[in-house]
C-alpha positions, 0 to 999 in steps of 0.5 A, a space after each residue: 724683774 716683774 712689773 706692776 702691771 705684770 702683777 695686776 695682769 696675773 692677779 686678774 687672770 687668777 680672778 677670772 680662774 677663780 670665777 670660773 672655778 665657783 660656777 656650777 658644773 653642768 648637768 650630766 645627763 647620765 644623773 638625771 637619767 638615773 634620778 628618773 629610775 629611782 623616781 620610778 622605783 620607789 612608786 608603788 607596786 600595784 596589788 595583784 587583783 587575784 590576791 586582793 580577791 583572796 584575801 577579801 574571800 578569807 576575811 569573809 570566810 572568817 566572818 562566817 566562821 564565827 556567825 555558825 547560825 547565820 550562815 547555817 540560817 542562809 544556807 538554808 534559806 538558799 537551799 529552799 530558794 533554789 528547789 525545783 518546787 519552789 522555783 515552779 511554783 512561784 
């Protein structure tokens, strides 16, 4: 036969279970170790410096495309500049 005290004793150890089961489960090393990958995946990739020289290098060569007399005008303009008369006599 089962006693009060019996009851109370299995009914506070099915409490103390209970409590136990309710509390946070630790850390696991291996999930934190992992959340940091992610965290380094998921930055940026830099752009690669030659291509961003490519790409500025197109833009102003479509830039020059559509001002044909500027560009000719300093062609030009360079042209003279660099003439080995110009350069000795001034």
């Amino acid at each position: 036969s089962t006693t009060l005290t019996d009851v109370i004793m299995g009914t506070k150890k099915l409490n103390e279970a209970l409590a136990n089961a309710k509390k946070p489960r630790p850390a696991d090393p291996k999930i934190a170790e992992l959340e940091a990958d992610i965290k380094e995946a998921e930055k940026p990739i830099p752009e690669d410096y030659k291509l961003a020289q490519l790409r500025k290098d197109a833009a102003l060569s479509e830039q020059q495309k559509s001002q044909k007399r500027l560009t000719a005008a300093q062609d030009i303009a360079w042209a003279i500049i660099n003439t080995p008369a110009f350069l000795f006599n001034r």
